[in-house]
C-alpha positions in Angstrom: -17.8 179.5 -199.2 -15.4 178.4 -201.6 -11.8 178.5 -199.9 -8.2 179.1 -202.4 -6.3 176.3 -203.0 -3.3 177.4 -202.0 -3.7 179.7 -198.7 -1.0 180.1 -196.1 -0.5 178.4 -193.0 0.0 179.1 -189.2 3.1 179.1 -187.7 5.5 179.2 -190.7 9.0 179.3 -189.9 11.4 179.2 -193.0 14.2 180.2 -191.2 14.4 177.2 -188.8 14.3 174.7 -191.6 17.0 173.2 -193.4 15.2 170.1 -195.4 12.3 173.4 -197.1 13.2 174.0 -200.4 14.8 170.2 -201.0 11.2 168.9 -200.1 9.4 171.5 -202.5 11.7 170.2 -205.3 11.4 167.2 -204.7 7.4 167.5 -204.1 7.0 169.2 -207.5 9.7 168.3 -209.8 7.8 165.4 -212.1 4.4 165.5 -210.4 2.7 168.1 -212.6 3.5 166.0 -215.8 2.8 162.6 -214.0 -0.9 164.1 -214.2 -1.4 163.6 -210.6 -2.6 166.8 -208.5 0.4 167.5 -206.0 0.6 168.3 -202.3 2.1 171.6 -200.3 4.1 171.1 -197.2 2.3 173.8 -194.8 6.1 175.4 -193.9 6.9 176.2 -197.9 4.4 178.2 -199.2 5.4 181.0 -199.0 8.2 180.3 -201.8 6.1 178.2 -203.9 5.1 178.6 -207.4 3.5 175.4 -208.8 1.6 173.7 -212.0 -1.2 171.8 -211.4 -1.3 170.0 -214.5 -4.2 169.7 -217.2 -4.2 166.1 -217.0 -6.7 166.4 -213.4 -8.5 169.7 -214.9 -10.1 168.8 -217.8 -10.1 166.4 -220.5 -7.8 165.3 -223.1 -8.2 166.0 -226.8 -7.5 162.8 -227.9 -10.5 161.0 -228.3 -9.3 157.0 -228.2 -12.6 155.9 -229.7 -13.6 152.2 -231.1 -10.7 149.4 -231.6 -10.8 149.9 -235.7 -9.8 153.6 -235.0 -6.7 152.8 -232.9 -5.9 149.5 -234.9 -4.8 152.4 -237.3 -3.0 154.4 -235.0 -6.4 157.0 -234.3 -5.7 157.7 -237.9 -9.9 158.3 -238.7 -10.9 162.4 -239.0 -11.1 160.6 -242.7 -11.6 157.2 -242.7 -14.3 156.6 -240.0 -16.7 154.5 -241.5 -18.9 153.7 -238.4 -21.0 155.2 -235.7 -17.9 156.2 -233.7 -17.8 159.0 -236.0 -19.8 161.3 -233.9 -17.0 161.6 -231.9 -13.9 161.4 -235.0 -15.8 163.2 -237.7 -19.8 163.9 -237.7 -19.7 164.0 -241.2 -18.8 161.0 -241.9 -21.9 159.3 -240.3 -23.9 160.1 -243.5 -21.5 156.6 -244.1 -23.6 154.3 -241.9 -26.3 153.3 -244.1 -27.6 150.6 -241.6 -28.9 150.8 -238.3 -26.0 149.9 -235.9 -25.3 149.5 -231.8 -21.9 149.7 -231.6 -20.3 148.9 -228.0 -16.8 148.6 -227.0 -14.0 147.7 -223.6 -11.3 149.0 -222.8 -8.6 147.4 -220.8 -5.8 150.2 -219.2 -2.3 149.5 -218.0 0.2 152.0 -216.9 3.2 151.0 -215.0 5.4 154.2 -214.8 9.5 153.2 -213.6 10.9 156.4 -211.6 14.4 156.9 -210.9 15.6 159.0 -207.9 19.6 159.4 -209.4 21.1 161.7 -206.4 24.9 159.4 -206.6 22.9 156.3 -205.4 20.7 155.7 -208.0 17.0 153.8 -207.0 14.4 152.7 -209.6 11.0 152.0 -208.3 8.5 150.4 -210.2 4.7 150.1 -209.7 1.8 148.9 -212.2 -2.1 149.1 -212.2 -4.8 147.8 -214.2 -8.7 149.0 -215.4 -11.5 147.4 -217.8 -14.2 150.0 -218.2 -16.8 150.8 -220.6 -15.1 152.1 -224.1 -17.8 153.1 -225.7 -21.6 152.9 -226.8 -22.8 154.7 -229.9 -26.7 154.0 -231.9 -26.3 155.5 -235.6 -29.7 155.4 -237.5 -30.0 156.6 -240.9 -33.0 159.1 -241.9 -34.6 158.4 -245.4 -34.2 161.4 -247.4 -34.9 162.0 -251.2 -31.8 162.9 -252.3 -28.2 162.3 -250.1 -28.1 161.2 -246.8 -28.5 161.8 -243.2 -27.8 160.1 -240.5 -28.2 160.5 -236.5 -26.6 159.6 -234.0 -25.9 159.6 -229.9 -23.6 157.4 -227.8 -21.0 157.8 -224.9 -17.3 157.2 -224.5 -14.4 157.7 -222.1 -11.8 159.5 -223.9 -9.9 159.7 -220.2 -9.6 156.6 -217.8 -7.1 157.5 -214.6 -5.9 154.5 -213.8 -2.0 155.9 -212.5 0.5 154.8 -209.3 3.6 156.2 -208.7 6.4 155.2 -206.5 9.5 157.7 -206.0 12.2 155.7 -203.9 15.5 156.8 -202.9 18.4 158.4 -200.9 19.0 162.3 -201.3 22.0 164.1 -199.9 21.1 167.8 -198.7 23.1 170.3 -196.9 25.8 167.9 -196.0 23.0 165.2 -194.8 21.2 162.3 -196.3 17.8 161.9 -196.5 15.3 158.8 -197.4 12.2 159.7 -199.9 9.0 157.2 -199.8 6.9 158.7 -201.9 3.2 157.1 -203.5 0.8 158.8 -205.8 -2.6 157.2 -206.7 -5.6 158.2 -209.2 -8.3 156.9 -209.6 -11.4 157.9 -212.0 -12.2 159.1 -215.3 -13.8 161.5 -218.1 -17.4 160.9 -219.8 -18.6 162.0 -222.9 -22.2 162.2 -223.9 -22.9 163.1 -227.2 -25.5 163.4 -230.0 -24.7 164.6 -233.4 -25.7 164.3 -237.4 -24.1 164.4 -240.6 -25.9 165.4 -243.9 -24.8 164.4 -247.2 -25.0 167.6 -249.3 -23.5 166.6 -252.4 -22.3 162.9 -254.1 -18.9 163.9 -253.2 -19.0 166.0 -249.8 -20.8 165.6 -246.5 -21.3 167.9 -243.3 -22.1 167.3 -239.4 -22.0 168.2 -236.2 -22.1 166.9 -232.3 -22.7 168.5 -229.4 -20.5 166.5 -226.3 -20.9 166.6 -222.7 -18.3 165.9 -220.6 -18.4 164.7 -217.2 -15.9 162.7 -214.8 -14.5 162.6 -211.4 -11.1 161.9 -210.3 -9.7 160.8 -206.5 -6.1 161.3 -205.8 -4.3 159.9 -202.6 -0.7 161.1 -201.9 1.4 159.6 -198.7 5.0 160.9 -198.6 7.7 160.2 -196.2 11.3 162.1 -195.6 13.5 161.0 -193.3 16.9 162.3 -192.4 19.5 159.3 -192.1 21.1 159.9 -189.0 22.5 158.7 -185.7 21.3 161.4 -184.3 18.5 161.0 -181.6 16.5 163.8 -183.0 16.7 163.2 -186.9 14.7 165.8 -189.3 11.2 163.9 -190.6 8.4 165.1 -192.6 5.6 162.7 -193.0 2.5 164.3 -195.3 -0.9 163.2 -196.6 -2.9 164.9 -199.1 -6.2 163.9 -200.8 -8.4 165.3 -203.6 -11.8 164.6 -205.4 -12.7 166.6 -208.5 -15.2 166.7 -211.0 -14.8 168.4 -214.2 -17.8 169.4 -216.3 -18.0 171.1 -219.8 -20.0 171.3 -223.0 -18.7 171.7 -226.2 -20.0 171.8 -230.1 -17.3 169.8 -233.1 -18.1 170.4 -236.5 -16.8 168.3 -239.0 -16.4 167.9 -243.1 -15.6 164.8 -245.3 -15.5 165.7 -249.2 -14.3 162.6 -252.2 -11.6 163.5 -254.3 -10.4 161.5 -257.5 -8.3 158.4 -257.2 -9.7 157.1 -254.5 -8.9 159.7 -252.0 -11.0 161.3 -248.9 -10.4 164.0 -246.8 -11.8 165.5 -243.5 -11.6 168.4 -241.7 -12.8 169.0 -238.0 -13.0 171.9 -235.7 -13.9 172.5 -232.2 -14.3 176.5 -231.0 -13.1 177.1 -227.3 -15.2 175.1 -224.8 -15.1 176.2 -221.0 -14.5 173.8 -218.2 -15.6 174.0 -214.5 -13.7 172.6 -211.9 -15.0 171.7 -208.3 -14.4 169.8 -205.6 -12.5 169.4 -202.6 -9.2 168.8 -201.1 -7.5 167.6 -197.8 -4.0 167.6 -196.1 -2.3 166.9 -193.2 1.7 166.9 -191.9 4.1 166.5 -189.3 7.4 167.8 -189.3 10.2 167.2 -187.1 13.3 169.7 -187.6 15.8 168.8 -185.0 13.6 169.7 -181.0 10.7 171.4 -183.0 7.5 169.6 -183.8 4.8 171.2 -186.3 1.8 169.3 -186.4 -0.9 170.2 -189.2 -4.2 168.0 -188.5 -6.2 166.8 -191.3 -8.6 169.9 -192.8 -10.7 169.3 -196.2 -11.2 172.7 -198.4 -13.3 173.3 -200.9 -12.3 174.8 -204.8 -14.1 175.8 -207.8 -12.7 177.6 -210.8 -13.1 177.6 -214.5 -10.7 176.8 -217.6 -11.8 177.7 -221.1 -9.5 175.6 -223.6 -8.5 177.1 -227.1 -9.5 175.8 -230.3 -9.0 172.4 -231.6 -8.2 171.8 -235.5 -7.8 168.3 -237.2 -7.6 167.3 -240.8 -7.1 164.0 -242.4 -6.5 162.1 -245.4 -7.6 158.4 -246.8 -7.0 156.5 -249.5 -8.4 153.4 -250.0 -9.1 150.1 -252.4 -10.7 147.0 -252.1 -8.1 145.3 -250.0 -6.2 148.2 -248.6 -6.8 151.6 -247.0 -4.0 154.2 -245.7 -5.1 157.2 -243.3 -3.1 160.1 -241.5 -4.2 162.8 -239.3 -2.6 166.1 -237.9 -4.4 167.6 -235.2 -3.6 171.4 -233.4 -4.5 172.9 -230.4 -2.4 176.4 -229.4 -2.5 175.7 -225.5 -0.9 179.5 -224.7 -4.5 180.7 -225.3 -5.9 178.7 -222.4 -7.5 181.2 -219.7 -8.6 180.7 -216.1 -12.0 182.3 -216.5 -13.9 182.3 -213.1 -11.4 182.4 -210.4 -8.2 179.9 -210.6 -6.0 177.3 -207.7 -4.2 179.8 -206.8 -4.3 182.3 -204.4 -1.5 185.4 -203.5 0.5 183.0 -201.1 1.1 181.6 -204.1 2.5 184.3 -206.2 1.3 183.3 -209.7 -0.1 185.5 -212.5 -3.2 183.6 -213.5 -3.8 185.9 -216.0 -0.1 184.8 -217.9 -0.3 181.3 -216.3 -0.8 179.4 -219.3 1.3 181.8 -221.9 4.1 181.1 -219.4 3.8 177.4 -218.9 2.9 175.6 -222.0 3.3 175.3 -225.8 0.9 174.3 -228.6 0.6 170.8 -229.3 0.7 169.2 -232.6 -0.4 165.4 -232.5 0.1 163.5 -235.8 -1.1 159.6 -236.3 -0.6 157.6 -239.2 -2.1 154.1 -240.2 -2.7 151.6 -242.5 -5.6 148.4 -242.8 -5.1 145.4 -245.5 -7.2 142.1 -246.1 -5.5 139.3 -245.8 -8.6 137.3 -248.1 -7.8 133.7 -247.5 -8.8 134.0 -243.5 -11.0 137.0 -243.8 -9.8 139.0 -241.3 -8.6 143.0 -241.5 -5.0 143.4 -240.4 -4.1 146.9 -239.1 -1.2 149.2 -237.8 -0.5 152.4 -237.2 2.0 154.9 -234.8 1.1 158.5 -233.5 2.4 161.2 -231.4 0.7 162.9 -228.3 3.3 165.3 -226.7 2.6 167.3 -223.6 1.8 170.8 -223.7 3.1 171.3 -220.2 6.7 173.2 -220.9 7.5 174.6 -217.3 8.6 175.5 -215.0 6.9 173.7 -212.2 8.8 176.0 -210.0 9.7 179.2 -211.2 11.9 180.1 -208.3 14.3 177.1 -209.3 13.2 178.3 -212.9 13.7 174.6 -213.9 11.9 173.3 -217.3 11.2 170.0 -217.5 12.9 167.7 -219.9 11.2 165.4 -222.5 13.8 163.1 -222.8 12.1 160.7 -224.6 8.6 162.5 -226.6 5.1 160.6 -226.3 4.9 157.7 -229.0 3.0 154.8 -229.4 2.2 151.8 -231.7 -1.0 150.5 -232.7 -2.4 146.8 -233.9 -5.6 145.4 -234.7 -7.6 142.9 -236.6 -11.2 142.9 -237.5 -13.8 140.5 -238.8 -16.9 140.8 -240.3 -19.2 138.2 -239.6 -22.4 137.4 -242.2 -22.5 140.8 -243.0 -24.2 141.7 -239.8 -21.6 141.9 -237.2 -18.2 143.2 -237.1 -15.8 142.2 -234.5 -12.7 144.4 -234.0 -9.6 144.3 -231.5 -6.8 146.9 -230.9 -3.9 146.9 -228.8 -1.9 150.3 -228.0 1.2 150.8 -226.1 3.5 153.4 -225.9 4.8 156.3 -223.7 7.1 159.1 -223.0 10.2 160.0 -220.4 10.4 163.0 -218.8 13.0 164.4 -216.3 13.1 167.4 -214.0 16.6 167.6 -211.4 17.3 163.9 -210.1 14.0 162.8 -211.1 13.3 161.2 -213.9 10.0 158.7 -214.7 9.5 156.6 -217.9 5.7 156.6 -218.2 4.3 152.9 -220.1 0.2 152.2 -221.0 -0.7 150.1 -222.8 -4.5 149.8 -224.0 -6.7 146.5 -225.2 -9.6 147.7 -227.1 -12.4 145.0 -228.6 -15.5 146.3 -230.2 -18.2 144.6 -231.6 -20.8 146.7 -234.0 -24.2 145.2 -235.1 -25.8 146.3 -238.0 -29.3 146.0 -238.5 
């Protein structure tokens, strides 16, 4: 029996505790945009309203695909010209005209800074560190009479969760002072599997189409402690743990077109229709609490969860011009993110007093990502030099609670900046690296948290 994810608890007694609403806020003020899953202290409930944030439901659009691709900033609905095309641009496969294996790593870093500014400011700092599989694609060309088609099926990881967080500081509340330790930790990561085609239906234009499913897990560990600073022998303490392991599953179809202009110029266009996302797993908690002589002790229960999320369309189009020594590609991508639905049953139950129905119309905006880059030869040492910068904002507007009705703030939007080289070695092999780094700020009451990645990407293609 699948149980709500939010569900009241015994023995709630709001009017007994002074530290309740200062823990909520401080409990859900950045978490939903740190894309960690966030826990409920058993006494507030009954005034919580809380996002969950997509980043655990499902996955990203951004697809982070082969180190050529992010050299240029992910600047490729146009300019793919290898078999991580089935995941950029279908179409453009009908451009591998060879055989090829391409396989790639990724190395993640995130080290997100958090600063607790309540009149003593605290900055806490905590790094960690992944290399997983990129990226495997086979592309095969199919002799035809006339055009070209070409097949193709691989896997990527469009989402590695590789996150810590550390919130230290000193809060004043109702004329006390209180000491905040608290540690978020994710672990896991999205799969695609994909197979696709594109068909050369003219000299000048080409079609395709893949068909992607996604599959990943993610395990999140929260430990928070809140401790009154006191004399006192009998100080207010809240000490809370709260685990979760999810796996998110979907299918969905992209259909892309590449057509020639004059001059040198390409352009693509790619769209993906709504694709539904099912969420299960399960999830565990457990506090004490110590206001003044009373105890409350919550022992550790697991529950489980299961819901559905159907994601609105997804539009890209992109440009490239190119010569012998030098290419230049940009991309605009859409996605309206207020036409998200919770489709079989949501997170939230009535405890929690949110209109699933207006959940997403409420909380988020559309997103508009743009990326923009540019690849040269530099002759003498053969070797492709590449750059590039794009934007990936958040759709998440807020609020996280809508009792405080408090949006967050973006004080700093989500760029990054892209380099890369590439070789091509006797014509057979082609060895490319990419480095990305980047992030955004965000701030919500006296919280605010600078999240930093940065990405390694090397790729190698052989081409038979």
């Amino acid at each position: 029996m699948t149980t709500p994810r939010y569900r009241g608890m015994r023995g709630a007694r709001m009017d007994r505790n002074p530290i309740a609403l200062l823990v909520v806020v401080i409990l859900f003020s950045i978490a939903p945009v740190t894309n960690a899953q966030v826990p409920q202290s058993p006494l507030l409930l009954e005034i919580l309203d809380i996002n969950l944030g997509l980043g655990e439901q499902i996955a990203g659009g951004f697809v982070g695909v082969g180190a050529r691709a992010m050299g240029m900033g992910g600047a490729h609905v146009a300019a793919v010209n290898d078999g991580s095309a089935l995941f950029w641009n279908p179409a453009a496969l009908t451009r591998v005209r060879r055989t090829e294996f391409l396989g790639g790593l990724a190395q993640l870093k995130s080290s997100p800074t958090t600063t607790v500014d309540a009149g003593t400011q605290r900055t806490s700092e905590v790094s960690s560190s992944f290399t997983r599989l990129n990226s495997v694609v086979i592309a095969a060309p199919y002799p035809v009479y006339r055009g070209g088609m070409t097949f193709a099926f691989g896997a990527t990881r469009p989402d590695d969760y590789a996150y810590r967080s550390l919130r230290e500081g000193r809060i004043p509340f109702n004329g006390k002072q209180y000491d905040l330790d608290d540690s978020i930790r994710k672990e896991g990561g999205i799969t695609q599997y994909a197979i696709g085609m594109g068909l050369e239906v003219s000299p000048s234009v080409s079609v395709g189409a893949s068909f992607v499913w996604y599959r990943g897990t993610v395990d999140i560990r929260r430990d928070i402690t809140f401790d009154e600073v006191t004399t006192s022998i009998l100080p207010d303490e809240l000490e809370g743990l709260y685990k979760e392991n999810t796996t998110t599953s979907g299918f969905m179809t992209t259909l892309g077109a590449t057509a020639k202009l004059p001059h040198d110029l390409t352009i693509g266009l790619v769209a993906t229709p709504p694709v539904t996302y099912r969420i299960e797993g399960t999830w565990a908690q457990k506090y004490e609490e110590a206001i003044g002589e009373f105890v409350d002790d919550y022992p550790y229960e697991q529950y489980s969860t299961e819901y559905a999320i159907k994601a609105p369309w997804r539009i890209g189009t992109g440009f490239s011009w190119s010569t012998y020594a030098l290419s230049i590609s940009g991309d605009l991508w859409y996605q309206e993110w207020t036409q998200a639905r919770y489709t079989d049953g949501s997170p939230f139950d009535e405890v929690a007093e949110i209109n699933e129905d207006s959940y997403f119309e409420d909380r988020y905006d559309s997103a508009i990502r743009w990326h923009i880059g540019v690849e040269a030869l530099i002759p003498w040492i053969g070797t492709m030099a590449r750059a590039g910068y794009y934007s990936d904002p958040d759709p998440f507007a807020g609020p996280a609670l809508e009792s405080e009705d408090e949006d967050l703030v973006y004080n700093k939007g989500a760029g990054f900046v892209t380099l890369g080289l590439g070789w091509l070695i006797d014509d057979t092999v082609a060895l490319d690296l990419a480095y990305i780094t980047g992030g955004d700020e965000v701030s919500n009451w006296f919280v605010r948290e600078e999240r930093s990645t940065s990405r390694l990407i090397s790729t190698i293609a052989f081409r038979f």
